[in-house]
RODO-2510 file (C-alpha; in nm, 4 decimals, decimal comma):
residues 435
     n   res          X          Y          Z
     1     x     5,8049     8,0455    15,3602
     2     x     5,8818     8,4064    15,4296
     3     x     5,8059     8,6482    15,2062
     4     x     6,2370     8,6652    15,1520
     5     x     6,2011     8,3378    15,0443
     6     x     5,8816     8,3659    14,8276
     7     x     6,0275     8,5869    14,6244
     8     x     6,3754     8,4571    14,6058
     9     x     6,1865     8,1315    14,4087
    10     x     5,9873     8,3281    14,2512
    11     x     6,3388     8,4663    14,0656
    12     x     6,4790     8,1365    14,0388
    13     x     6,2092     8,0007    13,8281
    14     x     6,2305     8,2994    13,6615
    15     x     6,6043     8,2375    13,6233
    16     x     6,5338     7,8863    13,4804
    17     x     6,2878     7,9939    13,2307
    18     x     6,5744     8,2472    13,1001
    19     x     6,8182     7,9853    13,0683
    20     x     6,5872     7,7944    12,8873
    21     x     6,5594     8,0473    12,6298
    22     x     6,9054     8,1206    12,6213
    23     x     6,9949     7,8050    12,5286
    24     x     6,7885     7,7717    12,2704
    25     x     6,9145     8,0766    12,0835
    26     x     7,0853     7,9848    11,7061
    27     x     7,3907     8,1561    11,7677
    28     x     7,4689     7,8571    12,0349
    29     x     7,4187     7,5725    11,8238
    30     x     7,3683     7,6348    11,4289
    31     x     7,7438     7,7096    11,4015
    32     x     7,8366     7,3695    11,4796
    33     x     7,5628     7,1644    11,2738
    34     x     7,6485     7,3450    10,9012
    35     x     7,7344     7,1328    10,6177
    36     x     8,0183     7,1649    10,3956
    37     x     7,9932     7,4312    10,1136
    38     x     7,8871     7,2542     9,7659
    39     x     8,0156     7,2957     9,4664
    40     x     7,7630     7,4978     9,3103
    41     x     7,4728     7,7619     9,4817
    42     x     7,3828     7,7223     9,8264
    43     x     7,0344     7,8447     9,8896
    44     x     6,8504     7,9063    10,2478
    45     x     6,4462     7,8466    10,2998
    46     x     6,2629     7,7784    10,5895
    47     x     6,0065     7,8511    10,7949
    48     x     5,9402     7,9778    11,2181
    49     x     5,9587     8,1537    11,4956
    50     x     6,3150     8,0895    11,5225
    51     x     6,3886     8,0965    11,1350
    52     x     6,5139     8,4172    11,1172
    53     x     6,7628     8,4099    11,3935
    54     x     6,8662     8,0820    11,2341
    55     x     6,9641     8,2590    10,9060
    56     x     7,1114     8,5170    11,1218
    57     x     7,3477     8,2460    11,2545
    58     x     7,4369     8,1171    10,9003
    59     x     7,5085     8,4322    10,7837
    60     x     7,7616     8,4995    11,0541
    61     x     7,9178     8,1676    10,9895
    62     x     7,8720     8,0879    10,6498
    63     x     8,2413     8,0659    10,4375
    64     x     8,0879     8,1411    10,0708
    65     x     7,8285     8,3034     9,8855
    66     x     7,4666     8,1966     9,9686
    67     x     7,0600     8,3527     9,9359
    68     x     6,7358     8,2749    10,0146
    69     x     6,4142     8,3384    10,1994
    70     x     6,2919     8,2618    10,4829
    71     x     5,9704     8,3477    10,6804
    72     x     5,8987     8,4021    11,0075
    73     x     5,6177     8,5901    11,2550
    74     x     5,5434     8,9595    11,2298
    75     x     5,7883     9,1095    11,5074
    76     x     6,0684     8,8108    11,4710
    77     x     6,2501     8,9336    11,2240
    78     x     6,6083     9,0468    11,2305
    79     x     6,8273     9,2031    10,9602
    80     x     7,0464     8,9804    10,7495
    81     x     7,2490     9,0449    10,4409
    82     x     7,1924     8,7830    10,2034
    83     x     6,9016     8,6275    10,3136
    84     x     6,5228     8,7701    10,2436
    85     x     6,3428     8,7630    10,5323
    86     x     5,9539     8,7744    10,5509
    87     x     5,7095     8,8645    10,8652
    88     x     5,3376     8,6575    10,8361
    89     x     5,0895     8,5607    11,0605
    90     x     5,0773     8,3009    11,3198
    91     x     4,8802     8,1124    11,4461
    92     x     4,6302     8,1754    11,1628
    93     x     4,8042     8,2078    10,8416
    94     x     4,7411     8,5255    10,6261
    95     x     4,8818     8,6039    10,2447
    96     x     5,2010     8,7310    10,3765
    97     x     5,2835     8,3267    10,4415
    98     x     5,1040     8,2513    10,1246
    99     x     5,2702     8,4212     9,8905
   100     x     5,6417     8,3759    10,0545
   101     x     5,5760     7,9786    10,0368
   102     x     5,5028     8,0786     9,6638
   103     x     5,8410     8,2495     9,6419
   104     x     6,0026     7,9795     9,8394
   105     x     5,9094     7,7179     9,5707
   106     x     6,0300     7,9077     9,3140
   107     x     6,3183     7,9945     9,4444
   108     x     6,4362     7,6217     9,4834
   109     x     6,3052     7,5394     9,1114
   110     x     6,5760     7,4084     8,8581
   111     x     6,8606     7,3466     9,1062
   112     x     7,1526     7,0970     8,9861
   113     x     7,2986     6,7781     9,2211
   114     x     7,5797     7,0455     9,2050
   115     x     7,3608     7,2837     9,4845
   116     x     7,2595     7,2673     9,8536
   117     x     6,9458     7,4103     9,9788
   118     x     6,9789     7,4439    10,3799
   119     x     6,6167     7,4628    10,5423
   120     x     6,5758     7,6354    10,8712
   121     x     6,2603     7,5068    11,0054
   122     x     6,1434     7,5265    11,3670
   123     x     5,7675     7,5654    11,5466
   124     x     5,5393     7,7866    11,3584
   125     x     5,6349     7,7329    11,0523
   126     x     5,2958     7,5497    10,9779
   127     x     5,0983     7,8674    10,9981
   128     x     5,3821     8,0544    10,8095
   129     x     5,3991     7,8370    10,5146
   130     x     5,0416     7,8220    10,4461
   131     x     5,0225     7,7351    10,0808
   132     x     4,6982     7,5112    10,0015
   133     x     4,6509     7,2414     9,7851
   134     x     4,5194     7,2594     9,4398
   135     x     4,1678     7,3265     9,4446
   136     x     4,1899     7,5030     9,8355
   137     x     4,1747     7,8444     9,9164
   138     x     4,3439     8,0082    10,1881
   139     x     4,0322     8,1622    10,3267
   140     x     3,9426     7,7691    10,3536
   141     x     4,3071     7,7149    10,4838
   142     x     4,2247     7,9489    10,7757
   143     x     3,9239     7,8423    10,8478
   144     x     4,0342     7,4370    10,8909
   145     x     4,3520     7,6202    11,0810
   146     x     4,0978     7,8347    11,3567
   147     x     3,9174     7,5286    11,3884
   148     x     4,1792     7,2771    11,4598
   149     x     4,3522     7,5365    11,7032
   150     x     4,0017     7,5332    11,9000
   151     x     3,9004     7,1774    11,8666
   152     x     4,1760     7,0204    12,1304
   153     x     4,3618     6,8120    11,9174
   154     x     4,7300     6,7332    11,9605
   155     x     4,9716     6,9124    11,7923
   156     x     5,0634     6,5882    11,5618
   157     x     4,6852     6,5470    11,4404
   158     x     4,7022     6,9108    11,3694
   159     x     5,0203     6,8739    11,1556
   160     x     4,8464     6,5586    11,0450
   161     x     4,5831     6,7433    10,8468
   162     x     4,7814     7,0365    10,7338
   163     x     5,0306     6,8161    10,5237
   164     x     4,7448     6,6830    10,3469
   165     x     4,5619     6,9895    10,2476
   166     x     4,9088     7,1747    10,2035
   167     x     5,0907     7,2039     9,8709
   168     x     5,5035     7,2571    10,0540
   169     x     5,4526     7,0264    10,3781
   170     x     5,4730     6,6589    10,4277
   171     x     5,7874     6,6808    10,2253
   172     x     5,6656     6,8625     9,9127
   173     x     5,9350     7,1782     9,9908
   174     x     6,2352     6,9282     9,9650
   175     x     6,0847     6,7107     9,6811
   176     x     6,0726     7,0597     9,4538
   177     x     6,4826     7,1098     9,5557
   178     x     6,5890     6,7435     9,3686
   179     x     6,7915     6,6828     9,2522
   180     x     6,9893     6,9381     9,4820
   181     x     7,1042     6,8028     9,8129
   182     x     6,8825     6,9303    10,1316
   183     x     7,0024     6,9586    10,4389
   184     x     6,7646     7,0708    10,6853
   185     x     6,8042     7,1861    11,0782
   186     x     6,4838     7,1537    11,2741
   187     x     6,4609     7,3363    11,5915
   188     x     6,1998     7,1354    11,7345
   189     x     5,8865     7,2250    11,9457
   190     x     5,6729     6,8861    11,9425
   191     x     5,6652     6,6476    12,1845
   192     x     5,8295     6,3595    12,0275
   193     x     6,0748     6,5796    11,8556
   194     x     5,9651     6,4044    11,5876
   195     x     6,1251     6,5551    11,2567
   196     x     5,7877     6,5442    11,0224
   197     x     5,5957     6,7674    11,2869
   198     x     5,8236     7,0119    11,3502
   199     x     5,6507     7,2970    11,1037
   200     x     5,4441     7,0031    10,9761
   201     x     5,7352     6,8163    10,7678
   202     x     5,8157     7,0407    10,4897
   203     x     6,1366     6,8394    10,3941
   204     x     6,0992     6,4994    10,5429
   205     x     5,9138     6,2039    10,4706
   206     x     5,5206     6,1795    10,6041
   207     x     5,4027     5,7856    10,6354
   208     x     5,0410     5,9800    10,7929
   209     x     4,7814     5,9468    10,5399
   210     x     4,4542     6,1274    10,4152
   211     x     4,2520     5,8731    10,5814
   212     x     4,4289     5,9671    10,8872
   213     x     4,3441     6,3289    10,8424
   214     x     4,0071     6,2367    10,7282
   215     x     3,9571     6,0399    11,0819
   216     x     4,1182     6,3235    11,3022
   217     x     3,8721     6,5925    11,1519
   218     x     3,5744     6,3457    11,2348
   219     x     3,6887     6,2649    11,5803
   220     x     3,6834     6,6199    11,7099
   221     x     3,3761     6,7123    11,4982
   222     x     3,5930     6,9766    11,2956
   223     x     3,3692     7,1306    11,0002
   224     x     3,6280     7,1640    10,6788
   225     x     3,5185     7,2739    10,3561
   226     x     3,3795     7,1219    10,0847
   227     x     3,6983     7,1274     9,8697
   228     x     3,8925     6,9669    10,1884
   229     x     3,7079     6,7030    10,2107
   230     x     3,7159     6,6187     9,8428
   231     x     4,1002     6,6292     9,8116
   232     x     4,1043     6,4663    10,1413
   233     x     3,8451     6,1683    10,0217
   234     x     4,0030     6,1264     9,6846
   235     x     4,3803     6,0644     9,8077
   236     x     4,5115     6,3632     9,6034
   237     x     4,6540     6,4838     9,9264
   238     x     4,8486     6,2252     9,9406
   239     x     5,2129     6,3485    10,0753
   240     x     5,5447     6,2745     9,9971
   241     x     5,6243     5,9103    10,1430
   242     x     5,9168     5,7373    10,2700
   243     x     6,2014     5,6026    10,0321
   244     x     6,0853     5,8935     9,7562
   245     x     6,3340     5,9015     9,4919
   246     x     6,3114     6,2778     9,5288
   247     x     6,3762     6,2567     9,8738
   248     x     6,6875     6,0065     9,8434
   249     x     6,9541     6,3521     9,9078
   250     x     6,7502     6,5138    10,1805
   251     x     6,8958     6,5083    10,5425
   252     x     6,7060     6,6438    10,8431
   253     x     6,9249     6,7154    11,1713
   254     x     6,7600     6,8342    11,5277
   255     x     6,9527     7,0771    11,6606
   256     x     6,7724     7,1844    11,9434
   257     x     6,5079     7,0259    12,1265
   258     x     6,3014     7,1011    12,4346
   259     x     6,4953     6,8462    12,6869
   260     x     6,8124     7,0654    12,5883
   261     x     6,6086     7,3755    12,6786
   262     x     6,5001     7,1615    13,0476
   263     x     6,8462     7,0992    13,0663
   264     x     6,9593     7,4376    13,1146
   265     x     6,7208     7,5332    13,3291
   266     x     6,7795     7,2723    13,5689
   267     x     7,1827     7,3384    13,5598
   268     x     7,0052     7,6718    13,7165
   269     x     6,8493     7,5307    13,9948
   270     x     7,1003     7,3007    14,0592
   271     x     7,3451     7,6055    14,1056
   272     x     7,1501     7,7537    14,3875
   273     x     7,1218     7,4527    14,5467
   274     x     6,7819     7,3239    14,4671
   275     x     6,7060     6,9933    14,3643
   276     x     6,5377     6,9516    14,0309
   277     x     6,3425     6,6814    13,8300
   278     x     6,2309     6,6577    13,5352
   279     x     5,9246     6,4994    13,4921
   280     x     5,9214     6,5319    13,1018
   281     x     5,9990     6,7096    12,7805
   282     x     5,6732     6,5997    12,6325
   283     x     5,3879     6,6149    12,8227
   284     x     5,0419     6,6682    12,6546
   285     x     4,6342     6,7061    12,7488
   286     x     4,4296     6,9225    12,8310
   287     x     4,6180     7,1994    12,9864
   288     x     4,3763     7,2153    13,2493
   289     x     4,3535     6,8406    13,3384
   290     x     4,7680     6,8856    13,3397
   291     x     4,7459     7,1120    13,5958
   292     x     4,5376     6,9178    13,8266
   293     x     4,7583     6,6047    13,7898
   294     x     5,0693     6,8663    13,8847
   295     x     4,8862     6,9775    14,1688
   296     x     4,8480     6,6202    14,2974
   297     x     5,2248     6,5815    14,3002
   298     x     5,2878     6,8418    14,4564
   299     x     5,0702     6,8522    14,7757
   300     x     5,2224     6,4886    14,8092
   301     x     5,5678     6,5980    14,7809
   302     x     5,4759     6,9283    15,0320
   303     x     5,2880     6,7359    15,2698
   304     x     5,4229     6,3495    15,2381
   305     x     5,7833     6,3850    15,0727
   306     x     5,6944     6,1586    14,7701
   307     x     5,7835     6,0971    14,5648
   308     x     6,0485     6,3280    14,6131
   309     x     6,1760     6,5317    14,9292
   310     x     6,1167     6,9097    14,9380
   311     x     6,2421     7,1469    14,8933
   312     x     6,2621     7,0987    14,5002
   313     x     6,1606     7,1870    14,1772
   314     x     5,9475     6,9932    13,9049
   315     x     6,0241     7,0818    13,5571
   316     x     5,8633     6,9800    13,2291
   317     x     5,7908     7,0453    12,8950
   318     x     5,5669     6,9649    12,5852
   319     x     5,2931     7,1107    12,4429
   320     x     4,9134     7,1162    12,6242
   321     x     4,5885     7,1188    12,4272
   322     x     4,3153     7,3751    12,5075
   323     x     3,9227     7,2907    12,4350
   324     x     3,8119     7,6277    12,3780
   325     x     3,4645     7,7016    12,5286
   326     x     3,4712     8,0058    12,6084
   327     x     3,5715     8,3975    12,5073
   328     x     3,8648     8,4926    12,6719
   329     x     4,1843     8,5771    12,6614
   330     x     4,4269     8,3075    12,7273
   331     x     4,6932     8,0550    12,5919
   332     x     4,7450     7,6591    12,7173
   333     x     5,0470     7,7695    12,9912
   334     x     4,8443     8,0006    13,2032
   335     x     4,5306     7,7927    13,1235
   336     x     4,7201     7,5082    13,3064
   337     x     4,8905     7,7935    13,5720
   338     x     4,4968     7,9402    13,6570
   339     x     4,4121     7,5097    13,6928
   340     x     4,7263     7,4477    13,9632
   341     x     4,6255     7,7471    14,1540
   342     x     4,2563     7,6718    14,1898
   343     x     4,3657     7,2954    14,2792
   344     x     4,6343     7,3800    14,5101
   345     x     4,4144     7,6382    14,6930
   346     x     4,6736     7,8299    14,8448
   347     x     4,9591     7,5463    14,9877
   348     x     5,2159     7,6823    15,1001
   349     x     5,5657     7,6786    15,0241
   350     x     5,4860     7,6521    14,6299
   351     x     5,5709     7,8910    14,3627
   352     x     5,5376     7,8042    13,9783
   353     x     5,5741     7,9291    13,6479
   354     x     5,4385     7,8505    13,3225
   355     x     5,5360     7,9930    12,9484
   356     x     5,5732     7,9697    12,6173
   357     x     5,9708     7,9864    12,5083
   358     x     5,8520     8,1680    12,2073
   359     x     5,7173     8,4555    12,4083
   360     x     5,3639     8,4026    12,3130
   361     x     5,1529     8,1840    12,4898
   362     x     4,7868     8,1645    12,3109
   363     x     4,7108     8,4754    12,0797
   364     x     4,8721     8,7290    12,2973
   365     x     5,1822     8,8720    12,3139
   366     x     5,2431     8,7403    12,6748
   367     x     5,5034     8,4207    12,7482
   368     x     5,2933     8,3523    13,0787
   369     x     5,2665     8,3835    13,4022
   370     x     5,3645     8,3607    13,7375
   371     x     5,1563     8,1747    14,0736
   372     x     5,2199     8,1374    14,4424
   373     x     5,0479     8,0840    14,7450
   374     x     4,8367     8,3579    14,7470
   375     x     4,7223     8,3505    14,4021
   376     x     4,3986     8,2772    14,4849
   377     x     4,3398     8,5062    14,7543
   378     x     4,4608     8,7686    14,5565
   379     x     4,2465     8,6922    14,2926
   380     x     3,9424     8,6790    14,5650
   381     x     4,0163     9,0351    14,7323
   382     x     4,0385     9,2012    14,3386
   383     x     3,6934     9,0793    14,2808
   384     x     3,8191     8,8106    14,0249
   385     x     3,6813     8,4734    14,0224
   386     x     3,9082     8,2022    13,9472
   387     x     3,6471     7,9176    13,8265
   388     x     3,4963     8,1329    13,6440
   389     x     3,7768     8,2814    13,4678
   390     x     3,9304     7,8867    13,3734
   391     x     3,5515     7,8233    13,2131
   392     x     3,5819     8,1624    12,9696
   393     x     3,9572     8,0186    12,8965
   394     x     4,0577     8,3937    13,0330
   395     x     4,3687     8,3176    13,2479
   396     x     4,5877     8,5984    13,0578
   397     x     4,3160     8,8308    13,2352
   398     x     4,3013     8,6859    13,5241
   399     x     4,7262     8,6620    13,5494
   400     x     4,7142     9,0137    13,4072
   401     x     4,5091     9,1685    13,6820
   402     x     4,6914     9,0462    13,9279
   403     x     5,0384     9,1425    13,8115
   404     x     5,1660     8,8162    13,7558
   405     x     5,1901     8,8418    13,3737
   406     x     5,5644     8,7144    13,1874
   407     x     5,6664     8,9430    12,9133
   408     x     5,9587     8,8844    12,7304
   409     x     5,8807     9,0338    12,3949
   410     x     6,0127     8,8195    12,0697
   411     x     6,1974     8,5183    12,2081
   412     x     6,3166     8,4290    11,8834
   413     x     6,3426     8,0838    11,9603
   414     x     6,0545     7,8073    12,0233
   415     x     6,1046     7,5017    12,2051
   416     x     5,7515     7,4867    12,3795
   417     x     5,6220     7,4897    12,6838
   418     x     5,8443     7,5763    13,0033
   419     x     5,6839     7,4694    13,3463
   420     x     5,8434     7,4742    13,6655
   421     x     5,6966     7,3931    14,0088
   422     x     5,8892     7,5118    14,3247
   423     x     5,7545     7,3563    14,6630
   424     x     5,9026     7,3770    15,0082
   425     x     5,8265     7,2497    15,2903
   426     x     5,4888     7,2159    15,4373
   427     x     5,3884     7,0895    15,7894
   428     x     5,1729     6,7852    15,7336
   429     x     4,7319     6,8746    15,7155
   430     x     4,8714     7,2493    15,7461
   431     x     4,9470     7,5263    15,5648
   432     x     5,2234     7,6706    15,7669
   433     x     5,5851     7,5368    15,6232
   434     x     5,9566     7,5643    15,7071
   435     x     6,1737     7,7528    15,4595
***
């Protein structure tokens, strides 16, 4: 591939992850998902990355009166004119969160069957709602939230344990609107799209119980507190459970998921002629051992034509764990990114990219990044070592050095992880290739 050509995919996939966003903006789908106005209040909560944008969308399209709150992370906010909205951390929860979930359940005290409470909830929200439990703090909230994010557990065991030790997820939020009818839209960012992890199931049933928290936090050797373990061990963290009488007039409704998101971008590649397949809208593991089973495919497509013919594009989706081992500075897209690179040691003919449709992949304020051909030798000549840099979990360093860094700035959206794999043709047991 000529160096025309290199960069021409390099746009396309950077096309495809912009579509993907686009798509999943709240202005193209809350409008048509609202329910009827109720004969007494209507009140908006919820909780995300997306949250605010989603009350944004109500607002515009909302026939009567309404208020609420909502929370969502520091620097996804946008104005709105009847609805509160709150900044807080993510991924670590800080009193910001705390004392909006506070607010939130007040807010949704003494409503009538007469009122609707709409819930905006999409990916994040776990860390933004961070109320404890009776008898936790949320310094020991953190703390259990640092170490699950480090420990490589999946996103459901995560959401697992935080609606056990949590005193508005795992239903609670909608159980304190009853007898009020809830309607909630989930945006979802879990593999599964299933509705109780999305923001870890503020308004929806949770069969999960503490003995299943209790066993994730022993399988990954995850020190909690004291106090965690006690709730945990005694059952009082029991959440709210299917067919709960105060759950009997609460809805939930996904309105956007990641294989709408995949969609889009493949109605890109498709456009410019490419063929695309998706390989997945939930793929998890280590993000690392991901990208070593991507790499596989793709050498055999580049060098064999299985099992697909180049040129093409492999998309996917989900959400990738990361093991944390070392110090560095990276997130589970360009952990997996740095891992196809090393594996694919300069093929030719293949371009990827690999973000976070939130904008923020890791703890940094950076969706991504880019790889091609000469990502390694790049890396080389700059004095960077790749190994080493995947062994200190530092592939926004390595990515950054190089130039190969996605910004976007607040996405406003979440839908997970966006990975796209361009590969064209490759002479077979060479590196050369025909564009």
């Amino acid at each position: 591939m000529d160096k025309h050509n290199a960069e021409s995919a390099r746009r396309l996939l950077r096309a495809m992850f912009d579509a993907a966003v686009a798509a999943a903006q709240p202005d193209n789908f809350i409008p048509r998902h609202l329910p009827a106005p109720p004969r007494g209040r209507t009140i908006v909560v919820g909780a995300g990355k997306a949250s605010a944008a989603m009350a944004r969308a109500l607002e515009r399209h909302w026939p009567g009166p309404l208020a609420g709150l909502v929370v969502t992370r520091y620097g996804y906010g946008v104005p709105c004119a009847r609805i509160e909205i709150v900044e807080a951390a993510h991924p670590v929860p800080d009193e910001a969160g705390h004392a909006a979930a506070r607010r939130m359940l007040d807010l949704v005290g003494g409503l009538t069957e007469d009122d609707l409470v709409i819930c905006l909830v999409s990916g994040g929200g776990s860390a933004l709602l961070p109320l404890p439990a009776a008898g936790i703090t949320l310094a020991e909230k953190q703390a259990l939230n640092a170490a699950l994010l480090a420990s490589g557990a999946t996103i459901a065991e995560m959401n697992c344990v935080r609606r056990h030790v949590s005193g508005i997820k795992g239903g609670r939020l909608a159980a304190a609107c009853h007898p009020a009818r809830v309607v909630s839209l989930l945006v979802s960012d879990v593999p599964g799209d299933d509705p109780v992890d999305v923001a870890s199931g503020p308004t929806v049933p949770d069969p999960t119980t503490c003995a299943d928290a209790l066993a994730i936090l022993e399988r990954y050797g995850v020190d909690a507190a004291p106090a965690i373990l006690r709730l945990l061990r005694s059952g009082a963290g029991e959440s709210v459970k299917p067919g709960a009488a105060r759950l009997a007039r609460a809805e939930a409704h996904l309105v956007m998921t990641p294989r709408l998101a995949l969609d889009a971008a493949a109605a890109v590649a498709r456009e410019a002629g490419v063929a695309v397949h998706v390989l997945g809208d939930d793929i998890e593991g280590e993000a690392r051992d991901v990208g070593k089973v991507m790499a596989a495919i793709a050498r055999s497509v580049a060098r064999h034509g299985t099992p697909f013919a180049a040129p093409c594009i492999l998309l996917s989706g989900g959400e990738t764990t990361v093991t944390v081992r070392g110090d560095g500075r990276g997130g589970r897209n360009v952990e997996f990114l740095l891992s196809l690179a090393i594996e694919l040691d300069g093929l030719a003919g293949v371009q990827a990219i690999a973000c976070d449709t939130d904008g923020v992949d890791g703890k940094d304020d950076i969706a991504g990044a880019l790889m091609g051909p000469d990502t390694i030798e790049r890396a080389w000549r700059a004095g960077l070592q790749p190994a080493a840099s995947l062994a200190n979990n530092d592939a926004h360093t390595f990515f950054g050095a190089l130039g190969d860094s996605v910004v976007t700035g607040p996405t406003l959206t979440n839908v997970n992880d966006f990975r796209a794999i361009f590969i064209g043709r490759a002479e077979r047991g060479s590196a050369a290739e025909a564009s």
